[in-house]
N, C-alpha and C positions, 0 to 999 in steps of 0.2 A: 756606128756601134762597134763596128771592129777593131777600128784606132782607139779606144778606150785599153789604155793600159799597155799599149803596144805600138812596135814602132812599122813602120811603113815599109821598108823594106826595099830591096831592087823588086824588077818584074817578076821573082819568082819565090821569092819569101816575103813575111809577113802578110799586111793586109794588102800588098799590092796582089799578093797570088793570091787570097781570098777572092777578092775582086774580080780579078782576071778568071778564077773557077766559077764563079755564078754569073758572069759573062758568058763565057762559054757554053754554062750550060742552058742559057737563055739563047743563046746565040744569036745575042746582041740585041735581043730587046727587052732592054731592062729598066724602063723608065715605067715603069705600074707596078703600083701597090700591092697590088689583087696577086700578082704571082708572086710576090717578096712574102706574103701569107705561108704560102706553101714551100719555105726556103727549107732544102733538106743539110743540116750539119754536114752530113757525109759529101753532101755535091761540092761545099766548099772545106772542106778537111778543116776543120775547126772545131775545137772542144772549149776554146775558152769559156773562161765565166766574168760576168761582169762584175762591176765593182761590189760588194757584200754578198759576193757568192750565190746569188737567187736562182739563178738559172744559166745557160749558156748564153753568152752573143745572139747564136742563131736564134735560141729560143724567145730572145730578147727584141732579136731584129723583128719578126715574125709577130710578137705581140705591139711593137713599136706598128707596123704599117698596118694592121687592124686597127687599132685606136685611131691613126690617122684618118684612114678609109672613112672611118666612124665619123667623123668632123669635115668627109667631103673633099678630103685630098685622094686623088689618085696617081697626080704624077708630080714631077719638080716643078714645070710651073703653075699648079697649084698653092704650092706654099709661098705665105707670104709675115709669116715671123709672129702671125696676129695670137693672144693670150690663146683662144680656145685651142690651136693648135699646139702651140706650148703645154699648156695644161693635159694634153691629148698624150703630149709626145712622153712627158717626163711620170704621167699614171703608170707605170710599166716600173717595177719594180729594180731597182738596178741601174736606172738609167736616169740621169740627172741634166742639171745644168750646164757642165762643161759638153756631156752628147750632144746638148738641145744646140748650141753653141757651132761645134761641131757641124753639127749637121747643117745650120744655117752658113757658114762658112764655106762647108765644100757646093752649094746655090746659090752661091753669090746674092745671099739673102744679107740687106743689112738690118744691125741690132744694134742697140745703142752701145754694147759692149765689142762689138766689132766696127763701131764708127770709132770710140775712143781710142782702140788700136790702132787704125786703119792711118787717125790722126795724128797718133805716135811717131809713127812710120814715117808718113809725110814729113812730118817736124824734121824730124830727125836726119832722114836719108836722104830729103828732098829742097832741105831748107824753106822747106813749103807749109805755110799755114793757112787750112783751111777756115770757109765761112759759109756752114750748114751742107744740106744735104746736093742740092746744085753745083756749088763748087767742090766738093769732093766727088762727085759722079764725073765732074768733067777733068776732075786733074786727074782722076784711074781712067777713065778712057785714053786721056793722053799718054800716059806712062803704057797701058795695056796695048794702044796702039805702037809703039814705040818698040816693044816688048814681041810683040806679032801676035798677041794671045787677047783673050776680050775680059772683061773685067770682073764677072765669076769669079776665075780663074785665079788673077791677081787676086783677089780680095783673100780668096782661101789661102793662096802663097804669103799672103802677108799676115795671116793669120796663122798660118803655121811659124813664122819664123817669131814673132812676136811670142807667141805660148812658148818656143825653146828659150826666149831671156829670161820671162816673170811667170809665175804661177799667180795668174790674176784670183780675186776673189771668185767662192763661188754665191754670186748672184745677180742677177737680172738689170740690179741698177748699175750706170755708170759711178766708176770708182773716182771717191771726193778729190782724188788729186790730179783729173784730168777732166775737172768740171770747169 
């Protein structure tokens, strides 16, 4: 929710101090839904507003993890990219498909719109061309082992670097020129 329209920042600006403030004020456990409800703006010093002005970020985050709740997520690995969840996430006014995106991204959730990437990447950086979802799991485990990091992680780093070349469409289906 909070990288929506803003950049990441070192550990103490942008969404990285965000983060690092509702960390803290969890103190460090922050993997449930149920307290993300009760997120106060002021604990992470943010006023933003999301995209069409609806409401803030917080207020945004805050209605994002009720709607989730709602459909039976309570923590990360609950989520698993399926419509109802989708459908759950993006009912929140303000908050759309590159969030949903997003969000599956920083879980190393894959989408068919983060496989296409994901395969870009490969192509490109790796001279590596993938063949479905087994061999793309094992050549990010390689690279992520390689890297010292687990494949989460990488997927979201490739995911971010990928969003700063192209502003991809926004939509759910894989884009015709990487079918």
């Amino acid at each position: 929710m909070f990288s929506s329209r803003a950049t990441y920042g070192g550990p103490t600006t942008g969404v990285r101090r965000v983060i690092a403030a509702w960390r803290r004020s969890r103190c460090g456990a922050v993997d449930d839904l149920r307290a993300l409800t009760t997120l106060d703006a002021d604990v992470v010093a943010n006023r933003q507003r999301v995209p069409g002005n609806h409401s803030t970020k917080a207020d945004a985050a805050r209605a994002v993890a009720a709607a989730l709740l709602a459909v039976g997520v309570t923590r990360a690995t609950d989520v698993d990219g399926s419509e109802t969840q989708h459908d759950a996430f993006v009912s929140v006014a303000g908050v759309g498909e590159l969030s949903w995106e997003c969000f599956l991204g920083a879980l190393g959730v894959a989408s068919p719109l983060s496989d296409a990437g994901v395969d870009d990447f490969l192509r490109v950086t790796l001279a590596v061309t993938v063949d479905g979802v087994e061999d793309r799991s094992a050549v990010l485990d390689a690279v992520a082992g390689d890297l010292d990091t687990d494949r989460a992680t990488l997927r979201h780093a490739v995911w971010r670097y990928q969003r700063s070349l192209v502003r991809r469409p926004r939509t759910r289906e894989v884009p015709a020129e990487v079918v």
